[in-house]
TORKE-595845 format. One record per residue (C-alpha): residue in three letters; z, x, y. Coordinates in steps of 0.05 Angstrom, whole numbers. Layout:
# residues N
<kese res="ALA" w="Z" u="X" v="Y"/>
...
This chain:
# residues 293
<kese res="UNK" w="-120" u="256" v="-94"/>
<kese res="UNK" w="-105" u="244" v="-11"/>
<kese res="UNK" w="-58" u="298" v="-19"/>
<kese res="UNK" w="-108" u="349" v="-51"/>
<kese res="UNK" w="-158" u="330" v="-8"/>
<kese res="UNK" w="-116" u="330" v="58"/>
<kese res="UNK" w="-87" u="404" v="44"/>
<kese res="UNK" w="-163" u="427" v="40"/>
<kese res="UNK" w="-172" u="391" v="106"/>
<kese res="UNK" w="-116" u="432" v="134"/>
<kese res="UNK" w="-141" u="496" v="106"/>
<kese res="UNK" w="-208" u="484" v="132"/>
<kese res="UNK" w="-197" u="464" v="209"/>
<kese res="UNK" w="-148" u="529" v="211"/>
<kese res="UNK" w="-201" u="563" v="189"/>
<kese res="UNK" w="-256" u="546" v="235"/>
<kese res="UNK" w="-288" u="500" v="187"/>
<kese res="UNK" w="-308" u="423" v="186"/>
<kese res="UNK" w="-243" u="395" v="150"/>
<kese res="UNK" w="-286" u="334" v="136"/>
<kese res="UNK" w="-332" u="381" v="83"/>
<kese res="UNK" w="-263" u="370" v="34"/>
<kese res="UNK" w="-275" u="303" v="23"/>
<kese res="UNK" w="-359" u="315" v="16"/>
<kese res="UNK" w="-328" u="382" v="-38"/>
<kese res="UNK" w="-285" u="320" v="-73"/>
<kese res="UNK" w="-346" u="268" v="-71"/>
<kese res="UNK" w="-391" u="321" v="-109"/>
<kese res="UNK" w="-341" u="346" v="-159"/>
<kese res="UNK" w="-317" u="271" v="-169"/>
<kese res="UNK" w="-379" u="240" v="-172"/>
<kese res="UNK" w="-349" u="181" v="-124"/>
<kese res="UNK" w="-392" u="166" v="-59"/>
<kese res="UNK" w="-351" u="194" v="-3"/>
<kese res="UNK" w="-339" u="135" v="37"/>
<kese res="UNK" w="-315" u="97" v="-29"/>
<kese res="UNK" w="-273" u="158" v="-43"/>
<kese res="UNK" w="-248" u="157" v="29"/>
<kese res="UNK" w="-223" u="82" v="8"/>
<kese res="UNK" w="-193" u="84" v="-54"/>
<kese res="UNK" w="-158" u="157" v="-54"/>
<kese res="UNK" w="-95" u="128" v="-39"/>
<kese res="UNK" w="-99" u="99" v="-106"/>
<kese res="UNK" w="-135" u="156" v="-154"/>
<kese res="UNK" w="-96" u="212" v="-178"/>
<kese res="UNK" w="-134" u="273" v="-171"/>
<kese res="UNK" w="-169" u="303" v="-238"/>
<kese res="UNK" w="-123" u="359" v="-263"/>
<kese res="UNK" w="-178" u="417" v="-239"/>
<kese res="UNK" w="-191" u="388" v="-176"/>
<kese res="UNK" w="-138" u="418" v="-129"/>
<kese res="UNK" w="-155" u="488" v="-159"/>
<kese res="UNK" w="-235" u="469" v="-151"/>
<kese res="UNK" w="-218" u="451" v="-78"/>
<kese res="UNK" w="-177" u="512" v="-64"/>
<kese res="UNK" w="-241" u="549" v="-83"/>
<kese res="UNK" w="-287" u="518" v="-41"/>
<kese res="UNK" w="-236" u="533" v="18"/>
<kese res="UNK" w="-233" u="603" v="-1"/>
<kese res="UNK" w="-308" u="614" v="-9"/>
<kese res="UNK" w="-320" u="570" v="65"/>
<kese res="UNK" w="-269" u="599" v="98"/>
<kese res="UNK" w="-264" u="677" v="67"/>
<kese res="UNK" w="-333" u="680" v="60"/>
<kese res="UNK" w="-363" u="630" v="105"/>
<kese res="UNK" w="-412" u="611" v="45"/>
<kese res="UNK" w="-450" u="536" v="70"/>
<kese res="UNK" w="-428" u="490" v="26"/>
<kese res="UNK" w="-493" u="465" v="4"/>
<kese res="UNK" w="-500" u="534" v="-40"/>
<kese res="UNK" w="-429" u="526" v="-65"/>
<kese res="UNK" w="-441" u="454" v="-88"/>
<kese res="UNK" w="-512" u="476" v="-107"/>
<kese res="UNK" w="-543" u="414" v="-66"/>
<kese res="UNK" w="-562" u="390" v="-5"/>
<kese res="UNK" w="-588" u="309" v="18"/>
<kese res="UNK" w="-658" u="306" v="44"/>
<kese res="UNK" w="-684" u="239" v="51"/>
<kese res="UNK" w="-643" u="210" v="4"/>
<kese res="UNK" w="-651" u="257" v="-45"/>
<kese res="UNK" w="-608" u="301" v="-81"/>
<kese res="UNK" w="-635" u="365" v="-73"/>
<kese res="UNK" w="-614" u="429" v="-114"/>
<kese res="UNK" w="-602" u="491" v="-66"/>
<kese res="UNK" w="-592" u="570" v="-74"/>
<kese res="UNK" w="-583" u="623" v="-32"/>
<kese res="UNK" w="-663" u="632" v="-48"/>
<kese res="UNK" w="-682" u="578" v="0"/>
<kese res="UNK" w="-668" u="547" v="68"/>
<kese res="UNK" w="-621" u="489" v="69"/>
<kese res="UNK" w="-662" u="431" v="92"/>
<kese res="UNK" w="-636" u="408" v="156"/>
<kese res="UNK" w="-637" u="336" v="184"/>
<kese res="UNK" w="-690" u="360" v="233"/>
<kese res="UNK" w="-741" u="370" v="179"/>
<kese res="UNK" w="-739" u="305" v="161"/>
<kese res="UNK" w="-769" u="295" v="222"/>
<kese res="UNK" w="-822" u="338" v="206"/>
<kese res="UNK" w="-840" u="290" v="141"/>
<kese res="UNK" w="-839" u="226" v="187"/>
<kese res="UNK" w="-890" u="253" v="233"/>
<kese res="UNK" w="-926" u="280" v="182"/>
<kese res="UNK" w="-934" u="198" v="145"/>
<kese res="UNK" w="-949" u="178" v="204"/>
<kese res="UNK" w="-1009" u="227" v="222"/>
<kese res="UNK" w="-1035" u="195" v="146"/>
<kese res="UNK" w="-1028" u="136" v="169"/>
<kese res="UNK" w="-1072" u="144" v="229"/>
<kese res="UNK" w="-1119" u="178" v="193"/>
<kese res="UNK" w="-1125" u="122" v="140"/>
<kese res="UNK" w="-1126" u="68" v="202"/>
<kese res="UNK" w="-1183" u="110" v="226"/>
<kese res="UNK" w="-1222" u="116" v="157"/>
<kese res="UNK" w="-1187" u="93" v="92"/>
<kese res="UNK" w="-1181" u="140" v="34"/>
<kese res="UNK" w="-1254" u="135" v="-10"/>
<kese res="UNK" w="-1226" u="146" v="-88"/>
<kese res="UNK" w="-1172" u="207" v="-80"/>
<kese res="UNK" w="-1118" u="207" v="-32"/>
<kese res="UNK" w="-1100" u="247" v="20"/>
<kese res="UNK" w="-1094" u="318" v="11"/>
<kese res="UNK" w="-1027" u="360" v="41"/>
<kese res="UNK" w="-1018" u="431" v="40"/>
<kese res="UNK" w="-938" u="450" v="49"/>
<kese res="UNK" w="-935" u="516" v="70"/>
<kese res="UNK" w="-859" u="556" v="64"/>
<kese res="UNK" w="-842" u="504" v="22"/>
<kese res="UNK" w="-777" u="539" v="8"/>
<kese res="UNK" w="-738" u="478" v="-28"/>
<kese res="UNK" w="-794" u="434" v="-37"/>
<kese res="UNK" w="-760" u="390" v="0"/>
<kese res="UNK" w="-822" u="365" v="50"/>
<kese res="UNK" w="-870" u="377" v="-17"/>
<kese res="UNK" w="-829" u="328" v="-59"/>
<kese res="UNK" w="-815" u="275" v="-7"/>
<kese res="UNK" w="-882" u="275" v="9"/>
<kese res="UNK" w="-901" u="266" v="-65"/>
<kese res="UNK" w="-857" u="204" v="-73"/>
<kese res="UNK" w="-868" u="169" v="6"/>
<kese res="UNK" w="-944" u="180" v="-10"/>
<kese res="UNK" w="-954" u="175" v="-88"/>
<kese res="UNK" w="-1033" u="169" v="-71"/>
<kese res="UNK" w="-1028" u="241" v="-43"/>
<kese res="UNK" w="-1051" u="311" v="-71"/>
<kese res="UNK" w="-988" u="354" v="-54"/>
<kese res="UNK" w="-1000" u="436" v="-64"/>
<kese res="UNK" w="-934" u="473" v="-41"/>
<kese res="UNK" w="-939" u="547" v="-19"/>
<kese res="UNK" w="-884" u="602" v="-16"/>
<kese res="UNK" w="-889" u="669" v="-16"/>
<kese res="UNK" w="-815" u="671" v="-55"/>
<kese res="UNK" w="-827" u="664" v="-131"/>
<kese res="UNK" w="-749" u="644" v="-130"/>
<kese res="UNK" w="-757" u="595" v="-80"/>
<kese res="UNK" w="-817" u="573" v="-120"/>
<kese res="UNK" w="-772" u="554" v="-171"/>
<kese res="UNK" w="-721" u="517" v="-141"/>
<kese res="UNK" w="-777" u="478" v="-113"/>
<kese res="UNK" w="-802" u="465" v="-181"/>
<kese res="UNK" w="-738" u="440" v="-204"/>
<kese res="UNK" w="-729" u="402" v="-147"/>
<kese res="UNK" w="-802" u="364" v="-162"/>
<kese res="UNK" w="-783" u="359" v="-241"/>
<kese res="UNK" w="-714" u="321" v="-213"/>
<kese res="UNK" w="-745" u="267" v="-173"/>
<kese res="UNK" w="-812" u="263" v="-226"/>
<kese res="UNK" w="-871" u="290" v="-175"/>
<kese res="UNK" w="-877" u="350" v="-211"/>
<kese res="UNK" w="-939" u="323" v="-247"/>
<kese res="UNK" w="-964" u="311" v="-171"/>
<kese res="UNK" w="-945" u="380" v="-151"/>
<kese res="UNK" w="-984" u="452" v="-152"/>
<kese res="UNK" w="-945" u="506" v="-139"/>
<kese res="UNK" w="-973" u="580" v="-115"/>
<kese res="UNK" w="-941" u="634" v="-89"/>
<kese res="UNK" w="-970" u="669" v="-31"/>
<kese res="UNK" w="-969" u="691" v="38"/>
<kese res="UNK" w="-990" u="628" v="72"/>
<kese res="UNK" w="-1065" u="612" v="62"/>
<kese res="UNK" w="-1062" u="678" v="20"/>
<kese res="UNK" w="-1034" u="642" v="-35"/>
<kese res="UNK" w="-1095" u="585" v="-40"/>
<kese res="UNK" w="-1129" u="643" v="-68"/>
<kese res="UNK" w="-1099" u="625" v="-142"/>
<kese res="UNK" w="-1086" u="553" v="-130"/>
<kese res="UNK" w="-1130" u="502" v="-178"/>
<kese res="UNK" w="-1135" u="461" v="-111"/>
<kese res="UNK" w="-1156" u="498" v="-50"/>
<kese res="UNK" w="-1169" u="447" v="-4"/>
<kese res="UNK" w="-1201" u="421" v="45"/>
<kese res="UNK" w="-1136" u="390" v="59"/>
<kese res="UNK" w="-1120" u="318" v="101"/>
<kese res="UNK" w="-1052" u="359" v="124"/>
<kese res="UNK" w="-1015" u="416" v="135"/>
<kese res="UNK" w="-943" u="402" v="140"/>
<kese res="UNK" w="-897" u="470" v="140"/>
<kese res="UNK" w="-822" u="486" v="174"/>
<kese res="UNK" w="-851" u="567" v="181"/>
<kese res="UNK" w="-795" u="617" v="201"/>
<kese res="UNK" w="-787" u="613" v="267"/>
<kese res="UNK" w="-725" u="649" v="297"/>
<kese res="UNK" w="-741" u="715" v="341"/>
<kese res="UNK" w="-722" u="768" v="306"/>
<kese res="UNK" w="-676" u="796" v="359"/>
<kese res="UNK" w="-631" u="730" v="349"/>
<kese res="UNK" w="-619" u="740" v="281"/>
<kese res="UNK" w="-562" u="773" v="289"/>
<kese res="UNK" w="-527" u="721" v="338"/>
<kese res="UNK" w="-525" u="655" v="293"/>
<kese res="UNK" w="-476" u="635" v="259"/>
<kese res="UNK" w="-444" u="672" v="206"/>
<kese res="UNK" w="-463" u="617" v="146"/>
<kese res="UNK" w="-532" u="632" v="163"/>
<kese res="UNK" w="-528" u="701" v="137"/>
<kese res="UNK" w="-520" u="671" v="72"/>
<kese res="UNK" w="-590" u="640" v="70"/>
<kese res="UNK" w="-657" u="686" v="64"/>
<kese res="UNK" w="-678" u="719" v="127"/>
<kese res="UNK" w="-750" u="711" v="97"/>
<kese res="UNK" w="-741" u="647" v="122"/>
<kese res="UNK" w="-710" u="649" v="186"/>
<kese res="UNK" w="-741" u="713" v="222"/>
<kese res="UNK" w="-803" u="699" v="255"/>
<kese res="UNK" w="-817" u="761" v="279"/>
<kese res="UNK" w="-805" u="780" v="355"/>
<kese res="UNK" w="-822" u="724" v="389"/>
<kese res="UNK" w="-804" u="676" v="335"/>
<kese res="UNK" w="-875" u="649" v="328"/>
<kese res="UNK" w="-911" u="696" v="279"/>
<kese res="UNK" w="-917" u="658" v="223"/>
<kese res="UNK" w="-942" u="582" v="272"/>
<kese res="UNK" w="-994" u="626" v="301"/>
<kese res="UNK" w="-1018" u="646" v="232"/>
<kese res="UNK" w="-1009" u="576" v="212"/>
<kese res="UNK" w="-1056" u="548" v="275"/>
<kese res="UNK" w="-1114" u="602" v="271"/>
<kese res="UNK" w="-1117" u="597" v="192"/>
<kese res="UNK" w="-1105" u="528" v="188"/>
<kese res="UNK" w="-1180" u="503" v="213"/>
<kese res="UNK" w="-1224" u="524" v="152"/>
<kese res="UNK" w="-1176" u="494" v="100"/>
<kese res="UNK" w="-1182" u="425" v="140"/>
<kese res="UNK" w="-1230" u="368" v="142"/>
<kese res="UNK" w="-1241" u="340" v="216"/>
<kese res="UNK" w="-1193" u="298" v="241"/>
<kese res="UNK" w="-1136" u="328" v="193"/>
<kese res="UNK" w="-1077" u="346" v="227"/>
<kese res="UNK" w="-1029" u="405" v="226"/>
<kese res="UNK" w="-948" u="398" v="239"/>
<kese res="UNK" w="-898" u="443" v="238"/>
<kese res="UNK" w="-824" u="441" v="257"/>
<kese res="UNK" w="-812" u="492" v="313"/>
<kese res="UNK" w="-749" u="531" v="339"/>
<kese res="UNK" w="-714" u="517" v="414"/>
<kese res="UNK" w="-759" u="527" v="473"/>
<kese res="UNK" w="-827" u="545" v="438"/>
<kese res="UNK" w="-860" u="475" v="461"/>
<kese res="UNK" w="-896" u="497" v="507"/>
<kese res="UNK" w="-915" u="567" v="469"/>
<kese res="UNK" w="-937" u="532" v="405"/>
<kese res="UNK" w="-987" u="483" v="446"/>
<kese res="UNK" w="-1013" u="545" v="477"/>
<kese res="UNK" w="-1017" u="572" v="409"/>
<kese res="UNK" w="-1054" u="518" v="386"/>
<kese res="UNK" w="-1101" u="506" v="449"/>
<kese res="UNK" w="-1120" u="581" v="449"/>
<kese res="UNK" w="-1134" u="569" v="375"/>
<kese res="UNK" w="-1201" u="530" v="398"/>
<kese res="UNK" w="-1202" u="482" v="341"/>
<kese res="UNK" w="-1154" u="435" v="359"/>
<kese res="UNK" w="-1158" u="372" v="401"/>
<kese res="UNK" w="-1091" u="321" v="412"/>
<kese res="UNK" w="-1023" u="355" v="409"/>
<kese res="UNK" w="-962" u="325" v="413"/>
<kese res="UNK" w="-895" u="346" v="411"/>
<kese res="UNK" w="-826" u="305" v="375"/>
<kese res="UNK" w="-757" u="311" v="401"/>
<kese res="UNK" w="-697" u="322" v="344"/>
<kese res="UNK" w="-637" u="281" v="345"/>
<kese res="UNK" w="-605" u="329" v="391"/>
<kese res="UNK" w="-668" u="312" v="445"/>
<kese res="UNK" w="-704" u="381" v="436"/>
<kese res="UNK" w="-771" u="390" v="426"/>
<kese res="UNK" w="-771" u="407" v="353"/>
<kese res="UNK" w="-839" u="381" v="316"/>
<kese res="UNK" w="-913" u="407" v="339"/>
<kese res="UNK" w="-974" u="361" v="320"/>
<kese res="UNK" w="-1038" u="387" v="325"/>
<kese res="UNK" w="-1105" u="353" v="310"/>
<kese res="UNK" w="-1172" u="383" v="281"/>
<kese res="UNK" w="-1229" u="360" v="336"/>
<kese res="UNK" w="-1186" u="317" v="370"/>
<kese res="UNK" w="-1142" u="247" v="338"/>
């Protein structure tokens, strides 16, 4: 087993990739948490397919420069287990930033005036994954979760996401250009949230990332020349689907703070905003209150 895992390791780092994503490759196709595989590999002999598995993986990282999320077919989120495809964004660390804030704007709202019968409402627009729909569904099983994409693909990753973790009862899906796609949803609103991570790189960067980003959609990455097409859709069209005092938050790309309160401002609807710094210390998650928090 070390020595299967330790010649992918090799293969990787010569090849401009993460050697540690060998023993993550051996964890999934094991089935043995990676720190407990990291422990006991010494003493496990590895599976008879497993070097030949693990020389794939290397050849599809480093030939191809594939993520590995889409060659394991999952990524973490929250704890979760999430399935991935080349259909829909990988769900970053960052955007579970995006689901704390957005508990926490429920929970002022519910300090302020307590849910009367249903629960909260939340729209999650460019739900890609469902991975902000479904964690929503399970931190906040009192809440009304409708999850919007315009990708019937991504749609259906998302429903299989929702059917893995048991929300999917708790779910609507529609498919839909943004608010567009309300227009065949059971549930329409008014809604308590929106929560969304839009596309949000400028068009003109696309080209620049890095080349494992290629592999995911550009649907959801290019947002259009500045970057913030699809937030200011989101801010101007987001006031008649809310009740006052709901909130709208939305994960934003490097350097668009102070655009997206601008956004938001000009918007005329919207009274607190507030901005949330990633792990990384950049501004990364726009709140925005209906009439003010």
């Amino acid at each position: 087993m070390a020595e299967a895992v330790g010649a992918a390791e090799e293969l990787l780092e010569a090849g401009g990739v993460d050697g540690r994503e060998a023993l993550l490759a051996a964890s999934h196709l094991t089935g043995v948490k990676p720190a407990e595989l990291r422990l006991r590999m010494g003493g496990l002999r590895a599976a008879p397919r497993l070097p030949a598995a693990l020389a794939s993986v290397v050849e599809r990282r480093v030939g191809r420069r594939e993520p590995l999320q889409y060659i394991l077919g999952e990524q973490e989120f929250r704890g979760l287990a999430l399935a991935v495809t080349p259909d829909v964004l990988i769900p970053r660390p960052e955007t579970e930033l995006v689901v704390d804030e957005a508990l926490r704007a429920l929970g002022v709202m519910e300090e302020r005036a307590p849910w009367d019968g249903d629960g909260p409402a939340v729209l999650d627009l460019c739900t890609g994954s469902g991975a902000i729909a479904v964690a929503m569904a399970l931190e906040r099983p009192d809440a009304r979760v409708v999850a919007a994409d315009i990708s019937e693909p991504a749609l259906a990753v998302a429903r299989s996401n929702a059917e893995r973790h048991g929300v999917a009862d708790r779910l609507e899906f529609v498919a839909g250009d943004l608010f567009d796609a309300l227009d065949d949803a059971a549930f329409a609103g008014p809604f308590d949230l929106v929560v969304s991570n839009p596309p949000y790189v400028a068009s003109a960067d696309i080209e620049g990332l890095d080349p494992e980003l290629f592999h995911e959609p550009r649907i959801a990455l290019d947002g259009g020349p500045d970057g913030l097409r699809f937030i200011g859709r989101i801010a101007r069209e987001a006031a008649p689907r809310l009740r006052r005092g709901a909130a709208v938050v939305v994960e934003i790309g490097y350097g668009q703070g102070g655009d997206v309160e601008h956004i938001f401002r000009a918007a005329g609807r919207y009274g607190a905003f507030a901005l949330r710094r990633d792990y990384a210390g950049i501004e990364r998650i726009a709140t925005a209150w209906l009439g003010g928090e």
